[in-house]
C-alpha positions, 0 to 999 in steps of 0.5 A: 853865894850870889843871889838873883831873881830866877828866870820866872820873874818879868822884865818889867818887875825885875826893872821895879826892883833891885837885888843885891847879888852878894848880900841879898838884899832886896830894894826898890828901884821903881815907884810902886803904885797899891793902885796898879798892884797890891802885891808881889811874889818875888823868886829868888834864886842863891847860887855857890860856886862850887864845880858844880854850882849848887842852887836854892830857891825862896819866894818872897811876898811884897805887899804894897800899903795904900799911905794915900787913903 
């Protein structure tokens, strides 16, 4: 199975965070910043490789803290 972020997600968040296509696992690859943006939606899409190629789909919320305040 190889995950990624579905065609839905913006350049711009898929440049703030990076998904493990065999594992899954999501990590940031940006700074985020709760002033600019409370929270995110990520969609995710795992794929097989079966003829033909089978998909799934999930969201995954990502709330940013305020640690400043």
């Amino acid at each position: 199975i190889y995950y990624s972020f579905s065609e839905a997600i913006s350049a711009k968040i898929q440049d703030l965070f990076k998904i493990d296509q065999k594992s899954g696992e999501i990590r940031t690859a940006g700074e985020l910043d709760f002033e600019d943006v409370q929270a995110y939606d990520l969609e995710i899409e795992a794929r097989d490789k079966g003829t033909p190629p089978l998909s799934g789909h999930c969201s995954v919320e990502l709330k940013v803290l305020d640690m400043n305040d």
